[in-house]
N, C-alpha and C positions, 0 to 999 in steps of 0.2 A: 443919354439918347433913348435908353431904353423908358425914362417916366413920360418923356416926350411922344412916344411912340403909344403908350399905357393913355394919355391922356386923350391923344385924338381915336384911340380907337373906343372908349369910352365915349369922347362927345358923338362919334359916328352911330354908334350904338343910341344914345337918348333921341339922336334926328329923325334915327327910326322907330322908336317907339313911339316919340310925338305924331310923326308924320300915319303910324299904324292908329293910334289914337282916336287921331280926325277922321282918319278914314270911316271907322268904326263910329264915332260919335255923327256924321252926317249920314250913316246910310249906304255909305257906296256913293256919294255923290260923283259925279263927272270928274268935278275940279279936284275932289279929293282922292279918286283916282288914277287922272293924270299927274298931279303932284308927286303920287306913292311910284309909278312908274318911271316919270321922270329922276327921282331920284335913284332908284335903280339902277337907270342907265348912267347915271353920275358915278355909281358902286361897281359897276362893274367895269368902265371906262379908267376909274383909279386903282383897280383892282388890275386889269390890266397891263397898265403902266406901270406897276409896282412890279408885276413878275418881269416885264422887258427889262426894266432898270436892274434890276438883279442878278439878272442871269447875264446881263453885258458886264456888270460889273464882278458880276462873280468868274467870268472868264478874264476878265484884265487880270484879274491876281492871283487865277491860277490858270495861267494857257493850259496845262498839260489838261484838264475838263475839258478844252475845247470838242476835243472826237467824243468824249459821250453826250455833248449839247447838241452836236453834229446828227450824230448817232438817233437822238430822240426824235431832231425834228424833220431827219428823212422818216422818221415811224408816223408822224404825226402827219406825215403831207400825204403817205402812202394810205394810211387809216381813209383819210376826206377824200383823199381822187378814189379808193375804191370805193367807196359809200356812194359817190356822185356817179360812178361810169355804173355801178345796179341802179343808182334811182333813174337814172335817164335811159337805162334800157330796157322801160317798159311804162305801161302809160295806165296811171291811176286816175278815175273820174272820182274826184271829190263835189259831192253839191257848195255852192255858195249862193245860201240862202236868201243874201241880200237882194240878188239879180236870178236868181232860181233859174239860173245856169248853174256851168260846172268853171271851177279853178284852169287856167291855163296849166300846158306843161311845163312851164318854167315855175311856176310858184308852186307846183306839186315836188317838182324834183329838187329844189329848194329844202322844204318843209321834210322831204321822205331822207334827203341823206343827212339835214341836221340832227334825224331820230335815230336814224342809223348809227350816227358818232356819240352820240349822247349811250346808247344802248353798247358800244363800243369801251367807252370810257368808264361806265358803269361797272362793266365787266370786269377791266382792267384793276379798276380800283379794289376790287372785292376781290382776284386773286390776290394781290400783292398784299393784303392787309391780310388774308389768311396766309401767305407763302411764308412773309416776315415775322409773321406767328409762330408758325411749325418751324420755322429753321432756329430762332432762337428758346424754344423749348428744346429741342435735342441737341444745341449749342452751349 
């Protein structure tokens, strides 16, 4: 399972350097940067799917994880509703130079609490990789 695993993430890895390739070799073309997008959203769509599949199945075999999956993903719902209830309670003018107008609020407070969670999770990650540091140095 594991060469099988080894192999497509290898061919995953050549799609994108071909795919980065073209892109580079036409210039930044349209087509070659809808292409390089579109397959992104194919990476992170399967990317997605892999962590759902996992974590369901990593709960079938061992229930007693259920309350810390439990545990994460009220952290997780809590992190976005707060991020959303500051972005929507306050009104950013962004220009949108196409129409030189401004962004509605919907798609400001969209865009402000994805930054909010993203800046969130950043955070997150950068204690835990120094906390798991420090704890097994003095462990």
């Amino acid at each position: 399972m594991k060469k099988i695993l080894n192999v497509l993430l290898g061919l995953l890895m050549a799609v994108t350097v071909v795919l980065l390739g073209y892109a580079l070799a036409t210039g930044g073309s349209d087509a070659a940067i809808s292409l390089n997008l579109m397959w992104g959203y194919i990476l992170f769509v399967g990317a997605l799917a892999a962590a759902v599949f996992c974590a369901v199945f990593g709960m079938i075999q061992n229930p007693q994880g259920i309350k810390g999956t439990m545990l994460s993903l009220a952290l997780i719902v809590i992190v976005i509703g707060a991020a959303y209830f500051y972005s929507n309670g306050h009104t950013i003018n962004i220009l949108d130079l196409s129409t030189g107008g401004f962004f509605d609020h919907g798609a400001t407070v969209l865009t402000e609490t994805s930054i909010l969670v993203t800046y969130v999770a950043f955070v997150a990650a950068v204690v835990t990789a120094l906390g798991t540091e420090i704890y097994r140095a003095f462990k």
